[in-house]
C-alpha positions, 0 to 999 in steps of 0.5 A: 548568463544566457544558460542561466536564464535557460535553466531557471525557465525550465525549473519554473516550467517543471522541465528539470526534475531535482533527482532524489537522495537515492533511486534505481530501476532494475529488470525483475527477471535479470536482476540487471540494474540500468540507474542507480544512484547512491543505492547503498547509502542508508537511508529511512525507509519509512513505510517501505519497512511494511514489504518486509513485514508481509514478506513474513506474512507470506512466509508463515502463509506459505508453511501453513501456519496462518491461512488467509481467513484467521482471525488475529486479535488486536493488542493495545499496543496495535491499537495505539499506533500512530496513523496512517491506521484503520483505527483498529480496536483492541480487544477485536481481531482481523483478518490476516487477508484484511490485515494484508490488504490494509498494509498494501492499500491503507498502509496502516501501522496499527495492523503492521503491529498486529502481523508482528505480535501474530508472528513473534513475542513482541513487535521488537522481537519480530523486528530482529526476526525482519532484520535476520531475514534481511541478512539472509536475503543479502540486504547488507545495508538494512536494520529493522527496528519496527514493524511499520516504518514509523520512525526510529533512527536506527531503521535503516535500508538501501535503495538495492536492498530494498530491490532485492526485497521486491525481487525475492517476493515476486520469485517466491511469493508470485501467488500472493504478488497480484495482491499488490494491485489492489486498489481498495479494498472494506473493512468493518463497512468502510472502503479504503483506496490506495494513493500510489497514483503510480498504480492507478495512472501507469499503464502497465503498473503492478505494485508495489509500496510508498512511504513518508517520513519527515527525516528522509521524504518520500519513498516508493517501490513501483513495479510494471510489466510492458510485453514481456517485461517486468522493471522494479522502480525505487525512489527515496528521498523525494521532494513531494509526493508529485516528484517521487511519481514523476520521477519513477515514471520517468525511470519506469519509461527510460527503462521499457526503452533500455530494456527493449533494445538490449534484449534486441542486442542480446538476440542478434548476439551483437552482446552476451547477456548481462546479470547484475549481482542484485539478481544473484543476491534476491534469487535464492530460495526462501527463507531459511526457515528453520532459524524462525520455525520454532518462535513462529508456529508456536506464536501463530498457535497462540494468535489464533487461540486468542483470535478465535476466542476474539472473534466468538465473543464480539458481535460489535456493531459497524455502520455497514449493519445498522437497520435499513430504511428508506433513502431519506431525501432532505433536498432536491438534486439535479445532475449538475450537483456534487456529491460524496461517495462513502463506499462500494458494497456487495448487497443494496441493503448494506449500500444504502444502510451506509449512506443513511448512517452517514447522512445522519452524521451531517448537518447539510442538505442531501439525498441518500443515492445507492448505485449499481455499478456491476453484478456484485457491487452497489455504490453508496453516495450523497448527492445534492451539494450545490458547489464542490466546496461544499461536498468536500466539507462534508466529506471533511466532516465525515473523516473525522467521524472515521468514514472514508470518502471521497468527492464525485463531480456532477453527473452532468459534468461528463 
């Protein structure tokens, strides 16, 4: 009895963690695998499908068939994917740099399906093209269906298929893996932050990729580097967003431990080196490209004509350019008042046009207030709200109206 009560106190205090469906951690530059649990049972891998589609990206970077720079036309079916998107507007391009960053940081589905259709026929060729790339890597429990992760019964991966993936793009891509560390990033005057709280809060993390989707929970690929370390963290299967962090930071840490002292026993000779057949199975070199050459160049060639012609005709209009005025004031405001940051710009001029669009969208009381917040960038901000309540109303508000924004707490409130 006594251990129960034991048991049940440490669940309530949060002692004991419930493990997910699937999870393992592995060292980047052995391949050398220190947990695993079920790593090749098939499971959704939700978002965690988008590695696959910049892994491609990368791919058609790296042959010189798409530059960072290109513009890429948006189709309606792009557009009308299902969020989490950037509300893209068809008819309109992207770049394949902002196209990226929206897949690492925003995770949007509607730019997924614009990277496909740039490098295949159709959204479901480039799905047959994911899964072929997945079998030369050696990810024998994976199936592609879509480009995105949004759910299809028959989209299938593995937590060690999902490991070779992230071990194949940081050995053959390492000049585009730093791009998994980005934490925001604008388009279209809107900035956009990440919520992989692992980057944000784990010292030493890198990357990689979360993801959700009801039949499975929550997924995440995270990487980290202490000394000279480098461990890949794989969770699918969570219970919330909250146990998936925990539960690959507890990975993470277990791991810098693991690691230290086995490379001190290997050094001492006291046991020779150890490599994983994962290491064996995502050190190859890239893609066999001949299999995808010929649909991808001439694709490519396609989606650029078309985005150019694109982005030639259209001059539309975003908030970051609307005419500039003076910071309208509609209330005095003291240092102990909330406020709502709408962006970060380059230029005063497109930080505090911002602030003013995003002022007349709300009825409530506030002052525009534009933020120097080092050489180059100029935060943009309403300020005057008595109470957080009231701030993260109107940052509500401002959602809906597709800004993104977030909550600043008093100035006073150090």
């Amino acid at each position: 009895m006594w251990r129960l009560l034991i048991a049940i106190g440490l669940l309530w205090t949060g002692v004991v963690q419930a493990q997910p469906m699937s999870c393992l951690l592995a060292d980047v530059e052995s391949g050398y695998i220190f947990t695993k649990q079920n790593i090749h049972t098939p499971l959704p891998p939700a978002s965690l499908t988008k590695v696959m589609t910049l892994y491609l990206t990368f791919s058609a970077l790296d042959k010189g068939w798409l530059k960072m720079n290109d513009p890429l036309p948006i189709s309606n079916w792009a557009a009308s994917q299902e969020p989490s998107n950037l509300d893209l507007v068809a008819g309109e391009t992207i770049t394949v740099r902002e196209a990226i960053l929206a897949l690492i940081v925003k995770s949007a589905n509607d730019v997924a399906v614009v990277l496909a259709e740039a490098l295949a026929p159709s959204e479901r060729d480039f799905a047959k093209m994911m899964t072929q790339a997945a079998a030369q890597l050696g990810m024998a429990n994976t199936v592609f269906k879509n480009a995105s992760g949004l759910h299809n019964p028959e989209q299938l991966t593995s937590a060690q298929d999902m490991a070779i993936l992230t071990l194949a793009t940081i050995k053959n891509f390492p000049q585009y893996y730093p791009l998994f560390s980005t934490q925001s990033f604008v388009y279209h005057g809107r900035e956009y932050r990440t919520h992989n709280h692992v980057l944000t809060d784990y010292a030493g993390a890198e990357g990689f990729k979360t993801g959700y989707i009801s039949a499975v929970g929550y997924n995440i690929i995270s990487t980290a580097k202490k000394d000279d370390s480098r461990l890949v963290g794989i969770v699918i299967g969570d219970q919330s967003v909250a146990a998936r962090d925990a539960y690959v930071t507890h990975l993470l840490d277990s791991g810098f431990r693991k690691v230290k002292i086995q490379k001190q026993a290997v050094e001492s000779g006291a046991i020779q080196p150890a490599f994983d057949p994962l290491h064996r199975k995502a050190m190859v070199n890239k893609l066999n490209m001949a299999v995808f050459a010929p649909v991808m160049k001439y694709q490519t060639r396609r989606a650029l004509a078309r985005g150019k012609q694109l982005a030639a005709k259209t001059r539309r209009a975003y908030p970051a350019v609307v005419s500039v005025g003076k910071p309208r004031v509609l209330a005095t405001h003291t240092e102990n008042d909330w406020g709502i940051q709408i962006g970060a710009f380059n230029t005063q001029e497109k930080a505090l046009s911002m602030a003013n669009h995003a002022l007349s969208l709300l009825n409530a009381p506030a002052s525009v207030q534009t933020q120097r917040k080092n050489a180059q960038i100029y935060r943009s901000r309403l300020i005057g709200f008595k109470s957080k309540q009231m701030a993260q109303t109107a940052c509500e508000t401002l959602q809906r109206k597709n800004y993104s924004c977030f909550v600043v707490a008093p100035q006073g409130d150090r």
